[in-house]
C-alpha positions, 0 to 999 in steps of 0.5 A: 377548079373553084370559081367566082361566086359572091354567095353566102357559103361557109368560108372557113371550109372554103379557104382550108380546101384552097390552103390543102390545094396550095400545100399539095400543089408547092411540093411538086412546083419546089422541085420542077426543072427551070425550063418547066416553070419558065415553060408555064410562064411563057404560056401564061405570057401567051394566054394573056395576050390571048385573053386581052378581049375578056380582061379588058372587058372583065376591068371594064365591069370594075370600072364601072362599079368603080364610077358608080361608087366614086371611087378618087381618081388615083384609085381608078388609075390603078384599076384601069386596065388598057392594051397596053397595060395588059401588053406590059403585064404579059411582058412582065411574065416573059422577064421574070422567065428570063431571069436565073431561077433562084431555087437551088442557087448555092449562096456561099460555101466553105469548108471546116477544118474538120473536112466537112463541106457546107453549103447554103442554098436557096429553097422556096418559101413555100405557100405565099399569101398576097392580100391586095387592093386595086392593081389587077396587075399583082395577079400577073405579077405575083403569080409569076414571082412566085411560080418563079421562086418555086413557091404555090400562092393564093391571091386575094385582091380586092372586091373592086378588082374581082372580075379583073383579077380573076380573068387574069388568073384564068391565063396563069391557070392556063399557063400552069396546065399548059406546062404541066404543072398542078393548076392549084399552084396558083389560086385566087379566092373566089369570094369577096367575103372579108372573112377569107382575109381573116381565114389567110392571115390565121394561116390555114392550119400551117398551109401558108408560110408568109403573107404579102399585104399590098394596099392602104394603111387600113389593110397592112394595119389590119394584116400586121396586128391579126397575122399569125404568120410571118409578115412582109409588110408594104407599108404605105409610100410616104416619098421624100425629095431633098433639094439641095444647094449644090443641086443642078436646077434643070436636073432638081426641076426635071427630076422633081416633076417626074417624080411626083406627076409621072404617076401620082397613084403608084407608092413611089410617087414623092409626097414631100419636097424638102428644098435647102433654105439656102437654094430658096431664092435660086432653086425653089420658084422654078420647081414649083412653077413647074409643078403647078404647070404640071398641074400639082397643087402645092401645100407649103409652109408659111415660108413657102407662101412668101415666097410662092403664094398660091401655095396653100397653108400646109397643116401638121397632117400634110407632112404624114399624108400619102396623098396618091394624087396630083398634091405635094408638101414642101417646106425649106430646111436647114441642109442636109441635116434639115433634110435627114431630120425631117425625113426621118420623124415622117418617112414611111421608111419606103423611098427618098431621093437627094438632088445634089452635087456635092458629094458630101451631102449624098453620102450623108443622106445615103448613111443616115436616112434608114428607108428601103430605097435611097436615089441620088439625082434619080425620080422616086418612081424608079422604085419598082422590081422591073426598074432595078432588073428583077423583072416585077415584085410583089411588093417594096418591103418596109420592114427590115426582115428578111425582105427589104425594098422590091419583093422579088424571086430571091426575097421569095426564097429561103435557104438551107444548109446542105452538109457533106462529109466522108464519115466525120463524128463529133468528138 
């Protein structure tokens, strides 16, 4: 197995052994019995808890070194680590075991006239590269999506996760050998060295079949313009709420706060707060009051701070900004058809969410916004895998691809047609 190590070393010959590992390692993992893989995932689980102490005191060197190089604060609520955020990953690896194994799953069938039989039937994808920032937690969580879905994977998460990540990989490692399965099914670079993200995105000789970035801008920028392999790109959560009039007010202010105050640092926190011009005089001053108990600042625009004036002048970058902190935008528009306009000219196409009764508006919101994940009367920070059931996800893809929304154990498979006849030939 390799190990951790920042030293200098030939990066490019490093990453084609990982690439070769991950290769050999996906043949065996494409055909393992469900019970074999959820037997490695419940050890993993096992190994987790086991290992709680070393994770806890691998995040704590992370957030450390995140201290002292000032980190913002949304940054290090990602990072950090606690017993029950390490319990919670441990019971996000025991739910993706819970969930039917994908691979094999016949999606339709038919039959021609000819008497030939067809099936479609999911296959893994293969090697999956996962590029990410911050979240140790996508090492749990992206190890065991992909052991799921009968897919080997190779993680590289952030310098500033390093220590984290890699003392949760040694659980899942753990896990793998436990049941019986090729420990190389699941690596993590050992390196901090940049150059690995480079090697990654030109594919390792054909060795991986998809990447899956997850962070900032600056990364899926990097990943979507260098990548030489098909991409499922997590762009960045640039979350809407619209108020509408016919929303109910204890429902608008409620769902308005969790969305934004829940957690302001994961990608389903809501940025900006469209508010019907109309419900301005009856909506408008209990949301944000709220909002500002809960400790938001406000940066509205110039018909906001009439009506709420210790809301700051929101400028043109405010409506494009995904601050991941305890800050949100808000401006009035004109309905329904204000709302839809301004979402989409801004929207990061990830997650938005009407507030309203009339059902009318709701339909037109659902029809005519073209983002991942629509909620009507529901907090943007249910955009997550294990909160539409899927156990964990790897990512919310923006793109329109093959994977769209929660990036979970179907989206991390394939299909193929299985063809069966009694000696039929093509005239």
């Amino acid at each position: 197995m390799l190990k951790h190590t920042t030293e200098t070393r030939d990066i490019a010959q490093l990453m084609q052994t990982i690439g070769r590992q991950a290769r050999a390692a996906q043949a065996p993992l494409a055909i393992a019995s469900a019970d074999r893989k959820n037997a490695a995932l419940a050890a993993m689980a096992e190994a987790v808890i086991a290992g709680m102490d070393a994770i806890l005191e691998a995040n704590a060197a992370d957030m450390e070194n995140a201290e002292a190089t000032d980190m913002s604060a949304s940054f290090k609520d990602r990072l950090r680590l606690d017993r029950d955020r390490v319990t919670a990953m441990a019971d996000g690896i025991r739910a993706i075991a819970g969930l039917d194994d994908p691979v094999g799953e016949v999606i339709a069938a038919w039959q021609r006239p000819n008497g030939l039989k067809i099936e479609r039937v999911r296959t893994p994808l293969g090697v999956i590269g996962v590029i990410y920032e911050s979240r140790p937690n996508v090492t749990a969580d992206a190890g065991a999506l992909c052991l799921k879905a009968g897919n080997a994977v190779i993680l590289r998460g952030g310098s500033d996760s390093i220590n984290s990540s890699t003392a949760i990989h040694a659980c899942l490692a753990a896990g793998l050998k436990a049941a019986g399965l090729p420990e190389q099914a699941i690596q993590i670079v050992p390196t901090t060295d940049r150059g690995a993200v480079g090697e990654m995105l030109r594919g390792l000789d054909g060795a991986i079949d998809v990447i899956v970035p997850r962070g900032g801008k600056g990364l899926v920028g990097r990943v979507q313009s260098e990548a030489r392999v098909p991409v499922f790109a997590h762009l960045e959560g640039l979350c809407h709420v619209y108020i509408d009039r016919s929303a109910e007010i204890d429902m608008a202010r409620a769902v308005t706060v969790n969305a934004k105050m829940r957690r302001t640092g994961i990608c389903g926190a809501a940025e900006t707060l469209l508010v019907d011009r109309a419900a301005a005089g009856t909506h408008l001053v209990p949301v944000l009051d709220a909002l500002g108990d809960a400790g938001c600042a406000i940066r509205g625009s110039e018909d906001i701070r009439t009506i709420w004036p210790d809301a700051q002048a929101a400028t043109d970058q405010d409506w494009s900004t995904e601050y991941l902190d305890a800050v949100i935008s808000v401006a009035l528009v004109d309905g329904i058809d204000g709302a839809i306009s301004h979402i989409n000219r801004y929207s990061s196409h990830h997650t938005e969410a009407v507030i309203a009764e009339d059902a009318a508006v709701v339909e037109r919101f659902f029809n005519e916004i073209d983002s991942a994940i629509l909620l009507h009367n529901a907090s943007t920070q249910f955009a997550d895998g294990g909160e539409f059931g899927m156990g964990a996800e790897i990512g919310i893809a923006t793109g329109k691809m093959h994977a769209r929304g929660p990036v979970g154990v179907e989206q991390l498979t394939s299909f193929k047609y299985e063809v069966h006849g009694s000696g039929q030939t093509r005239p």
